[in-house]
N, C-alpha and C positions, 0 to 999 in steps of 0.2 A: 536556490533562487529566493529572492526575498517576499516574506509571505505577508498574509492581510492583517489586520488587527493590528497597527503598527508594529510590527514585531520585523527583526533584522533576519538573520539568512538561520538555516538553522542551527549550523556550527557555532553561532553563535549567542545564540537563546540557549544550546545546549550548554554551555560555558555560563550563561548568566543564573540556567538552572543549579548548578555545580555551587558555584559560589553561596547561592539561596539556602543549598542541602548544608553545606557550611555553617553558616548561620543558623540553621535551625538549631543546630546542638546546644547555642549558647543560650536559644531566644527565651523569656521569660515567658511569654503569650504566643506560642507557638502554632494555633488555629489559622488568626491570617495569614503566614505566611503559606501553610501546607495550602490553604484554599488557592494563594495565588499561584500557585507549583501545579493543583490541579488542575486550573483553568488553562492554565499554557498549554497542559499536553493534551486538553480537552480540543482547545482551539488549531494546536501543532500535532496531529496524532500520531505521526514521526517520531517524536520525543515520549512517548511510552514507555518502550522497550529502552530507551537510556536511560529514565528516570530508574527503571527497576532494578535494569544491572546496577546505577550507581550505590541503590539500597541494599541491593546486596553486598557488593561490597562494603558500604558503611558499617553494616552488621555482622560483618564476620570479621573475628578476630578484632571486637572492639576493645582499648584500652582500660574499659571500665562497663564491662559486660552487665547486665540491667540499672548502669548509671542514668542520669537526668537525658543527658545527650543521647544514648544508645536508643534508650526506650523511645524520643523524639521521633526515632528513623523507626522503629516499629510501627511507631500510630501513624506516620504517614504511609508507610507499607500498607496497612491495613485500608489508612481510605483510599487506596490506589486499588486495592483487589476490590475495594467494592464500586467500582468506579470504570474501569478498563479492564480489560483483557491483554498481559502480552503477546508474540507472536509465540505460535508453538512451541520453535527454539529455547527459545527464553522462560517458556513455560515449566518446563521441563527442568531445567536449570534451578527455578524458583523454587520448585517443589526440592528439586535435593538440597537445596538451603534449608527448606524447612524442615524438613526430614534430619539432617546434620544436628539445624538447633535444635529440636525436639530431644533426642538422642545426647547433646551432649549437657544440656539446660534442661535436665527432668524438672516437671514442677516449679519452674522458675515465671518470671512473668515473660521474657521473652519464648521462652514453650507458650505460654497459651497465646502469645500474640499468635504466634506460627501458626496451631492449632485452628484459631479464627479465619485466620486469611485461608488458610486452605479450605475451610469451608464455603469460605466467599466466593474463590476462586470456582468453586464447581457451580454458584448460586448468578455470575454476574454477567450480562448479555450485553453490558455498554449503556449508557446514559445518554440522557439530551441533556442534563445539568450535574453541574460538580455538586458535590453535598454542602447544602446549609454550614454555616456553622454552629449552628445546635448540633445539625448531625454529625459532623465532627467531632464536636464534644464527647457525642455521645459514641462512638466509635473508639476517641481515645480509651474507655470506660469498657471498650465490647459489650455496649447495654444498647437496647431499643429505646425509639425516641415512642414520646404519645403525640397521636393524632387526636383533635378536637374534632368532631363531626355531629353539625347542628341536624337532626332530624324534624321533620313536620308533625306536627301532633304528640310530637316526645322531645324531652330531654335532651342536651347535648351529651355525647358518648365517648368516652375516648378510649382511645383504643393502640396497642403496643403495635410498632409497625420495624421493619429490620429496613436496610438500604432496598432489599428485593422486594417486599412488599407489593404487589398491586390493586389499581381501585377496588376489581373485582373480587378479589381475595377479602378486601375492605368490606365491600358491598353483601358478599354473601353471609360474614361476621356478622355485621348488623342486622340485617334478616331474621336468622338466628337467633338474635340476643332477644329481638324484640316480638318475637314469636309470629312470624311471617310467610315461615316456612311453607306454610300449605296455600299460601296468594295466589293466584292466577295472576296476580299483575309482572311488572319489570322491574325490576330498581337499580339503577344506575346511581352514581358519584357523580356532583353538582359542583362547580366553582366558580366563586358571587366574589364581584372586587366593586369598587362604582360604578364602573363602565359597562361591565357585562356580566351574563352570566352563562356558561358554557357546561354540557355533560362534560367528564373527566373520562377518555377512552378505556373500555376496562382493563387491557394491557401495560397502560400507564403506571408506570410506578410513583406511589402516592411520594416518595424522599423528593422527585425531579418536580411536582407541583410546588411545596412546602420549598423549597430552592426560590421557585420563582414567584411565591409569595413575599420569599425573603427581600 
């Protein structure tokens, strides 16, 4: 049936994804496209589980095994496991891809893509937003982004944060950092835009605020 977001039926988003995956191999600046690949299956969550089989297949038996193009379809693998969950089936499947490349790509860059994602994969509960494209970036790289966090009375902090990251994982860091530990008070994560200013739930994952700053 045809879905919202102006988006046509799915058979056919799934074909304009197809085409997208295409193009990614050639693309010079390949962030916005993977972000708008995320958003669709963000928006269609149907198209999950195709997006992943079609990366699997991309990545097996590529023509030019850790080429420009190949590695393209890892970094979007990766921000997919940090991003989505497939369906068990498919889960399953995912892991003996990685497991294959592992095994057959010792110490190559597409092993440690593998390596990552399967980390993620055990790390990743679903998102309210696609990744930034910083955190993209920084995903292609498998490095942590930094958070800026202005405190009261102190310094601003920054501080390394992964896609999993949450406020309160944040909150209790800075605690910590700033020798707070034995406070009787609360401390909660704060976010100030013009309009308002609102605690940060401490379940929150700080990537999905930093999204929506973006």
């Amino acid at each position: 049936a045809p879905s919202p977001h102006s988006y046509t039926t799915l058979r056919d988003e799934a074909v304009k994804l197809f085409n997208s995956l295409q193009q990614l191999e050639s693309e010079w600046d390949p962030v916005p496209l993977m972000q708008g690949i995320l958003q669709t299956c963000l928006d269609l969550p149907p198209l999950v589980d195709e997006i992943y089989c079609q990366l699997v297949k991309q990545t097996t038996e590529p023509p030019a095994p850790g080429g420009q193009g190949d590695l393209h379809y890892w970094q979007l693998l990766t921000c997919m496991s940090c991003t989505f969950l497939p369906s068990p089936p498919v889960l399953r499947f995912l892991h003996f891809h990685l497991d294959r490349t592992e095994s057959r790509f010792p110490a190559s860059e597409m092993a440690k893509y593998a390596c990552f994602i399967r980390e993620a994969l055990g790390k990743t509960k679903g998102r309210e937003c696609v990744p930034s494209l910083e955190e993209i970036l920084m995903l292609m790289q498998r490095q942590e982004m930094i958070c800026t966090v202005h405190c009261p009375g102190a310094p601003a902090c920054s501080v390394a944060i992964s896609s999993h990251t949450t406020a309160e994982e944040v909150a209790q860091e800075l605690v910590s950092r700033l020798g707070l530990s034995q406070s009787p008070n609360l401390f909660a994560l704060y976010e100030q835009s013009r309009r308002r200013e609102q605690p940060v739930g401490s379940a929150t994952l700080l990537a999905d605020v930093l999204t929506r700053f973006e």
